[in-house]
KEBA-868077 format. One line per field, with one value per atom (N, C-alpha, C, O): residue in one letter; x, z, y; residue number from 1. Coordinates in pm, whole numbers. Layout:
KEBA-868077
torza <- A;...
x <- X;...
z <- Z;...
y <- Y;...
miro <- NUM;...
***
This chain:
KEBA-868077
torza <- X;X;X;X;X;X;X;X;X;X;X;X;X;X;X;X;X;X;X;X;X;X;X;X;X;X;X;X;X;X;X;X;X;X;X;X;X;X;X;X;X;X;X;X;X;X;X;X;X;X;X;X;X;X;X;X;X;X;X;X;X;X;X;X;X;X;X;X;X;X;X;X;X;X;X;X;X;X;X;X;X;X;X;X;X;X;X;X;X;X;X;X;X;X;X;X;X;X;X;X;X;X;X;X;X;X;X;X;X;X;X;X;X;X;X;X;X;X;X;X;X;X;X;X;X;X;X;X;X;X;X;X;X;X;X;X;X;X;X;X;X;X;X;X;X;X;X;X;X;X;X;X;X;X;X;X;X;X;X;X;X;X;X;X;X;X;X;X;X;X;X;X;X;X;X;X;X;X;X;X;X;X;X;X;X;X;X;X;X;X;X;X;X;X;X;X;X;X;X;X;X;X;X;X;X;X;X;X;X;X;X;X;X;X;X;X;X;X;X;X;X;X;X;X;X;X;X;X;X;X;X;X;X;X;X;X;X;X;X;X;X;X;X;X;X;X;X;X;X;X;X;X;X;X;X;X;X;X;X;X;X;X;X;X;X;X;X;X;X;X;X;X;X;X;X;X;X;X;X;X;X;X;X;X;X;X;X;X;X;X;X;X;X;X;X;X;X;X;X;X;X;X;X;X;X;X;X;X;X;X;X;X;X;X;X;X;X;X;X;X;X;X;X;X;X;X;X;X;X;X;X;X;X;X;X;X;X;X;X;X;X;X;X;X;X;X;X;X;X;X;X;X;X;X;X;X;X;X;X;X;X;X;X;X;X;X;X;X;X;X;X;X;X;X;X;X;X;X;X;X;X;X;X;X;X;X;X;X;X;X;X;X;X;X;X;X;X;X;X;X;X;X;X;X;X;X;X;X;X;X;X;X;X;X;X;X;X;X;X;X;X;X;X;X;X;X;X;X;X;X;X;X;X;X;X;X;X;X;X;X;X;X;X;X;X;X;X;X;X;X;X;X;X;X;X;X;X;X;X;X;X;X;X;X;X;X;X;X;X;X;X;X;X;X;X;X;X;X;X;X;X;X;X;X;X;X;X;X;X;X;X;X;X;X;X;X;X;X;X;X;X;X;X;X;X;X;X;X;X;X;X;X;X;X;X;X;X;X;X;X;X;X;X;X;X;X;X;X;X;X;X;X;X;X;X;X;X;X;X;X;X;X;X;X;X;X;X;X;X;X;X;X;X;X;X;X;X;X;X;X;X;X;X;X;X;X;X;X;X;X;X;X;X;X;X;X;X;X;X;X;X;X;X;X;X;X;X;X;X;X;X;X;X;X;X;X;X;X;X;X;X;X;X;X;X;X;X;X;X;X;X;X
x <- 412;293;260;193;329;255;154;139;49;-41;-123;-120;-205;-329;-298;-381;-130;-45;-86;-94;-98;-111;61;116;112;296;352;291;505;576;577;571;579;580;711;804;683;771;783;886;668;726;673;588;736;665;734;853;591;617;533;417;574;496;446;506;325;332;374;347;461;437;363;386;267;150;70;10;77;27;83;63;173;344;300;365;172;135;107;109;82;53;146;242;132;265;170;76;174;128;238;354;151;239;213;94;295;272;334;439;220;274;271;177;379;333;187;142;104;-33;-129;-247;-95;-156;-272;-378;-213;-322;-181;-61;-260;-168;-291;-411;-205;-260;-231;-133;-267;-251;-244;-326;-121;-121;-126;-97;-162;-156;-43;-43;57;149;173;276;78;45;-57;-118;-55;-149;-122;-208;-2;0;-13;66;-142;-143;-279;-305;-346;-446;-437;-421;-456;-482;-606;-726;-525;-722;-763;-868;-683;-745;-695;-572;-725;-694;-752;-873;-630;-750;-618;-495;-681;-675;-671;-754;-559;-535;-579;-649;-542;-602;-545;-430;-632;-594;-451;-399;-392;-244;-133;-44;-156;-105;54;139;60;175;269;345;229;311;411;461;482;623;664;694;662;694;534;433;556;506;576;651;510;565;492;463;480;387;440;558;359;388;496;591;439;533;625;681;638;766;899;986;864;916;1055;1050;1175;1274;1326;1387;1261;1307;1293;1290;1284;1314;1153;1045;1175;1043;1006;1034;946;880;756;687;746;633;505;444;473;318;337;223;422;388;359;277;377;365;173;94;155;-2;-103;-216;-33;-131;-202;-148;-345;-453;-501;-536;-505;-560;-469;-538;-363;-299;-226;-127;-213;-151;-119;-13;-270;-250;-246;-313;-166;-140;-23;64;-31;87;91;-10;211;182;210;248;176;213;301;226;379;392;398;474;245;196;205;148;300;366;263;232;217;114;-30;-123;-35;-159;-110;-197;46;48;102;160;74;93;-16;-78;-56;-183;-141;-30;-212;-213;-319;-421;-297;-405;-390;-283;-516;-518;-585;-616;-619;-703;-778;-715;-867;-987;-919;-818;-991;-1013;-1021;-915;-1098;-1108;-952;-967;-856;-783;-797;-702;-933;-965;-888;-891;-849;-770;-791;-792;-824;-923;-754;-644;-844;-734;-785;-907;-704;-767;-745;-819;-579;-554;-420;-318;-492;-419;-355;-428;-242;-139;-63;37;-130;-114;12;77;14;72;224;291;283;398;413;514;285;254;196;262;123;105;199;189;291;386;535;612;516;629;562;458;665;625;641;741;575;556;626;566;753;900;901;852;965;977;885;839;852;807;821;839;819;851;798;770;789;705;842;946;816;890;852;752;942;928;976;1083;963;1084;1024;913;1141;1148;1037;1039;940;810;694;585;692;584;438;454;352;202;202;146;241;202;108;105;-38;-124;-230;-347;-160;-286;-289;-202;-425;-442;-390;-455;-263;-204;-52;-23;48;172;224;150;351;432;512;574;527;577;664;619;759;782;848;876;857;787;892;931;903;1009;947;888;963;930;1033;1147;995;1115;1097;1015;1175;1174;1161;1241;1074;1123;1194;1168;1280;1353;1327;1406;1151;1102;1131;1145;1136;1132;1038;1071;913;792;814;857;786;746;607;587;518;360;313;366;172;166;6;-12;-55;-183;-240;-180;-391;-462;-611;-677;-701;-758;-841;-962
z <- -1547;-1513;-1364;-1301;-1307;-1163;-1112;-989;-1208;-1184;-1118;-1154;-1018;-944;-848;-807;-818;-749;-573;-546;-508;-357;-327;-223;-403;-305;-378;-485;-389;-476;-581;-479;-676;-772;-784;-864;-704;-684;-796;-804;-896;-1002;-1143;-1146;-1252;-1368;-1471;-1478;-1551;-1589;-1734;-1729;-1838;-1952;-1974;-1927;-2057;-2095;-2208;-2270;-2288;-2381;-2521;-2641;-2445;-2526;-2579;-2687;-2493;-2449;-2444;-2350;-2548;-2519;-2555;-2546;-2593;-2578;-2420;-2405;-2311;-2190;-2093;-2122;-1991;-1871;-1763;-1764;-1679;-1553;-1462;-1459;-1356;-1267;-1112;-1082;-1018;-858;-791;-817;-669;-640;-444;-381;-386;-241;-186;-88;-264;-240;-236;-207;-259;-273;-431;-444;-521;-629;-780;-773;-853;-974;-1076;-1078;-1156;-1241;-1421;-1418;-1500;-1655;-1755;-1740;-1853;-1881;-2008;-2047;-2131;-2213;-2243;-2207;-2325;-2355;-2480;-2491;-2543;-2676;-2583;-2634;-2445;-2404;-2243;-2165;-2196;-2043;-1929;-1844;-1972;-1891;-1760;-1665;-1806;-1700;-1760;-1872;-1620;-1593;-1697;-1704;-1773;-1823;-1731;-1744;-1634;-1539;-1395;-1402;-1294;-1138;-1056;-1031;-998;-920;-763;-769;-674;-545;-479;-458;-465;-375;-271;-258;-164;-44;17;-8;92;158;159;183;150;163;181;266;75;59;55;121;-52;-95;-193;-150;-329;-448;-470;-514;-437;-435;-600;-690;-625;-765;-836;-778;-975;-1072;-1201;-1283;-1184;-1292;-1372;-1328;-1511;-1567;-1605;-1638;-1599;-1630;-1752;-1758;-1853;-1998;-2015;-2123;-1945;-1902;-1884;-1962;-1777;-1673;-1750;-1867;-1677;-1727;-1679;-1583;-1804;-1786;-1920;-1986;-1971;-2053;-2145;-2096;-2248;-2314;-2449;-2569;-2382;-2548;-2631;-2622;-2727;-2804;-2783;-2854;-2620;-2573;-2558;-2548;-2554;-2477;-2621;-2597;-2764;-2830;-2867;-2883;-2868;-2927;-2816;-2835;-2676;-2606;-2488;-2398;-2530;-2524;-2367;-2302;-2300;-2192;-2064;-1962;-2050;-1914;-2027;-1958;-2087;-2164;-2046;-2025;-1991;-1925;-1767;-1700;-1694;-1559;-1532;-1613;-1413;-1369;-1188;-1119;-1147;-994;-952;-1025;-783;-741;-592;-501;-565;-413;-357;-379;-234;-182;-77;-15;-18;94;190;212;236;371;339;420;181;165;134;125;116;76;-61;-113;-121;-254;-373;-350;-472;-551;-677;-719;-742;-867;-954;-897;-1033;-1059;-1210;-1261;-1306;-1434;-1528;-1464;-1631;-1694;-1798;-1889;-1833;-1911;-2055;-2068;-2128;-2309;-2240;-2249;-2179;-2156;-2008;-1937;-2001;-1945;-1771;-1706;-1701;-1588;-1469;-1465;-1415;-1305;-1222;-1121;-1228;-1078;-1037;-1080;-931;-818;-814;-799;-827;-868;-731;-681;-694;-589;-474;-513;-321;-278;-166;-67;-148;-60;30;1;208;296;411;487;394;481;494;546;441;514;624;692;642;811;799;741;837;834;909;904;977;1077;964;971;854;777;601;546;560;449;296;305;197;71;25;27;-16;-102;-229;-314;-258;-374;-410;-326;-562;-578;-728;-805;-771;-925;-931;-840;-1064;-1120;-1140;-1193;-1084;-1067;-1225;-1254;-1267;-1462;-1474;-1414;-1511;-1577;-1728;-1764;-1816;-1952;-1968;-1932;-2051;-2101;-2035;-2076;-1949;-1862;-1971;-2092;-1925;-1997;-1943;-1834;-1973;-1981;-1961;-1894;-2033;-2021;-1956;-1989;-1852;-1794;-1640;-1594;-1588;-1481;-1348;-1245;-1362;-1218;-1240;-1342;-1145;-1143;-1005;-908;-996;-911;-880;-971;-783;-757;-604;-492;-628;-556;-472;-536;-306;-290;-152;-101;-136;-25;67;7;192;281;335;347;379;445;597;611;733;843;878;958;825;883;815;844;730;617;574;563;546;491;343;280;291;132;134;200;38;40;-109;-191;-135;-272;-231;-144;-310;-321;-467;-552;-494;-599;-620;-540;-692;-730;-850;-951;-833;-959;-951;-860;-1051;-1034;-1160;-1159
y <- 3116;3040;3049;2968;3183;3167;3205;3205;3251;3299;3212;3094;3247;3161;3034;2953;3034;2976;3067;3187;2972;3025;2984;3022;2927;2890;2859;2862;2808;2791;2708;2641;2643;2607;2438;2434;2344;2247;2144;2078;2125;1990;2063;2152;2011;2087;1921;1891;1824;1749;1746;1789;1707;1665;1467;1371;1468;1367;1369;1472;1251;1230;1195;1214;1137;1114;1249;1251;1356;1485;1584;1661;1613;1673;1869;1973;1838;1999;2076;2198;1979;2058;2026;1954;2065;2072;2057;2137;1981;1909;1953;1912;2087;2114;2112;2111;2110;2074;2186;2245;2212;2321;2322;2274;2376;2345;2378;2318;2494;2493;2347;2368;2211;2115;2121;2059;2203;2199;2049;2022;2017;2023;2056;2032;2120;2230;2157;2082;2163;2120;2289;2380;2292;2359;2351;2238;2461;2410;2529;2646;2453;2519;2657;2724;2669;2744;2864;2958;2828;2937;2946;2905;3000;2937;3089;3130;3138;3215;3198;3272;3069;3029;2872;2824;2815;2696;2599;2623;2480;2434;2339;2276;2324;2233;2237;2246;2234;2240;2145;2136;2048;1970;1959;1969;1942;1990;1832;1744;1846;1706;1673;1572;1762;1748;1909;1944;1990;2118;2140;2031;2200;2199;2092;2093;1989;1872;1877;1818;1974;2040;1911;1825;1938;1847;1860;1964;1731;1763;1689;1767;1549;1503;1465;1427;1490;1428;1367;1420;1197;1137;990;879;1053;1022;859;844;752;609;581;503;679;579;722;734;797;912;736;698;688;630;582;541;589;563;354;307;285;119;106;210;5;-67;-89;-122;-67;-21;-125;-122;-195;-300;-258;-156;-380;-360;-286;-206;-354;-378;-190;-145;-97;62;115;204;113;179;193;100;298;332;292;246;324;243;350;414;343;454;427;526;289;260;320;329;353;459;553;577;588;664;828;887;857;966;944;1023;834;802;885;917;916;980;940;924;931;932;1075;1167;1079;1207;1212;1179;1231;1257;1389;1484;1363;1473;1456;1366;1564;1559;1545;1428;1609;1581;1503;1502;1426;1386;1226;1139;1189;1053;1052;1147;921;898;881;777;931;897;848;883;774;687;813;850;847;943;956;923;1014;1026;1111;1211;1121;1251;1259;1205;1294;1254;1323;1394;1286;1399;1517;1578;1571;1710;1767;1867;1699;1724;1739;1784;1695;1670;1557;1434;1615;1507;1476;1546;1334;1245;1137;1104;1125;1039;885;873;759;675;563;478;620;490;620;677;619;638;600;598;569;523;584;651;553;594;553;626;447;365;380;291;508;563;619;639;650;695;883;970;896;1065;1165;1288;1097;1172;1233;1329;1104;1206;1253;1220;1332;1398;1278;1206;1260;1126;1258;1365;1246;1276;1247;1322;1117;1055;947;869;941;834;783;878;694;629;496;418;482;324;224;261;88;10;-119;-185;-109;-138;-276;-271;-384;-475;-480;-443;-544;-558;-706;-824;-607;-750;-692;-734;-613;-610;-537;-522;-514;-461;-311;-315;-182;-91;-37;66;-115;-70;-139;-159;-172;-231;-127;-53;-158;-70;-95;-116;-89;-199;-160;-97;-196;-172;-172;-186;-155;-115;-26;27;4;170;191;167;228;253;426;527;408;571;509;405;689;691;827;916;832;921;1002;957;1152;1243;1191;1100;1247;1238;1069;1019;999;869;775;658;795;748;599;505;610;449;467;572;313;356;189;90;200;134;94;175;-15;-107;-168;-253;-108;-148;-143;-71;-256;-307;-187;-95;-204;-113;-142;-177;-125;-181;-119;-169;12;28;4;27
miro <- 1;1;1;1;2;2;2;2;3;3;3;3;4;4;4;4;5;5;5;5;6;6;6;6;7;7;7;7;8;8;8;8;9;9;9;9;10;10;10;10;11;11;11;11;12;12;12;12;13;13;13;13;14;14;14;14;15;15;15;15;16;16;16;16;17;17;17;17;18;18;18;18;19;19;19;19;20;20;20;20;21;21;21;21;22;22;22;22;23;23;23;23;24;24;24;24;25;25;25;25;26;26;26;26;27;27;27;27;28;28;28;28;29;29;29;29;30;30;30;30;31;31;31;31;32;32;32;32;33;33;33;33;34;34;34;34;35;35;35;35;36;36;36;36;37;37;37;37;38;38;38;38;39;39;39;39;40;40;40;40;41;41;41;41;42;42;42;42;43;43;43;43;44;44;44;44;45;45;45;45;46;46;46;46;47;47;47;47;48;48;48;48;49;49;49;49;50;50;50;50;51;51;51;51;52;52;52;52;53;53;53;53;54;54;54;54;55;55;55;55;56;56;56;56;57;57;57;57;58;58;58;58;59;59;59;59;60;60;60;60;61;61;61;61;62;62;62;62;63;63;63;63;64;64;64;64;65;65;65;65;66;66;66;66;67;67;67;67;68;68;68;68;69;69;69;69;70;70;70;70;71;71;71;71;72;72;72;72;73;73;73;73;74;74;74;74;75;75;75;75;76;76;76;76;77;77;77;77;78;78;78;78;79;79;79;79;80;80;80;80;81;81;81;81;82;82;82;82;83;83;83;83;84;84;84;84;85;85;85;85;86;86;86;86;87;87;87;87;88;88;88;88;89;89;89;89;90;90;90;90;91;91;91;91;92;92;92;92;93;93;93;93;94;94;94;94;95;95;95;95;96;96;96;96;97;97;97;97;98;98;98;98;99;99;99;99;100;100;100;100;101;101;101;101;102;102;102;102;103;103;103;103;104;104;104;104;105;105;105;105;106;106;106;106;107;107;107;107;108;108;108;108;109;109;109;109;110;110;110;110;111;111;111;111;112;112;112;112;113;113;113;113;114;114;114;114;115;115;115;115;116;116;116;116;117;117;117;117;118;118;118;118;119;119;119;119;120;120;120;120;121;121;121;121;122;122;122;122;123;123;123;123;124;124;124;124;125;125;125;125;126;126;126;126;127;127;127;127;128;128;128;128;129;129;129;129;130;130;130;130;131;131;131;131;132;132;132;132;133;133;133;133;134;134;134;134;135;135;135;135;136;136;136;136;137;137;137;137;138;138;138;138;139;139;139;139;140;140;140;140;141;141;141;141;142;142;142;142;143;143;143;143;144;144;144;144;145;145;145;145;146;146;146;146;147;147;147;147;148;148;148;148;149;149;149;149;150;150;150;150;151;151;151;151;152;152;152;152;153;153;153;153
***
């Protein structure tokens, strides 16, 4: 799948809900949707910011906590995923029926001086899945912050 890649190829994630395509990140600042029954061009490309460079992707009900009633069959984030983009921050971001990927909420305030590393959804047992809001938390390279912030779009 490296075709139409300007740089290396850093995250490669599925949804579950969506378990036919592969959502991938690449240091070029693109993430790309693949469909897996056909992965020799992209069905979707969306461009974070100029050479952002994607380091993780990880999709909400991927997320490894504790999983109740309220996540099963649930259509309203089904396709959320976060991203950490190294020189662009952190984004809350998601994807239409037609597999299009818009950016919904993004989070700056690690500072632009270091690189958005890690990041993951912060879960407890009972919580609503599907609602448009959560917690997350995200960690930075070079200035070794690690950030808990809440989000709701």
């Amino acid at each position: 799948i490296t075709a139409g890649f300007e740089a290396g190829v850093t995250s490669i994630c599925w949804n579950k809900h969506d378990a036919e395509y592969l959502t991938v990140g690449s240091y070029d600042g693109h993430i790309r949707m693949f469909d897996r029954r056909q992965m020799k061009r992209a069905v979707s490309d969306f461009d974070v910011e100029n050479n952002a460079g994607i380091w993780r992707i990880k999709y909400k009900h991927n997320a490894n906590f504790y999983l109740g009633e309220n996540e099963q069959g649930n259509e309203t984030t089904k396709n959320e995923f976060l991203v950490a983009a190294m020189r662009a921050g952190f984004c809350v971001m998601e994807y239409d029926e037609n597999r299009q990927i818009s950016a919904k909420v993004r989070y700056l305030e690690q500072g632009t001086e270091s690189l958005a590393y890690g990041v993951d959804y912060i879960n407890k047992k009972g919580c609503d899945l599907g609602k448009r809001e959560g917690f997350v938390g995200s960690c930075s390279f070079y200035n070794h912050l690690m950030h808990v912030w809440d989000y709701s779009y």
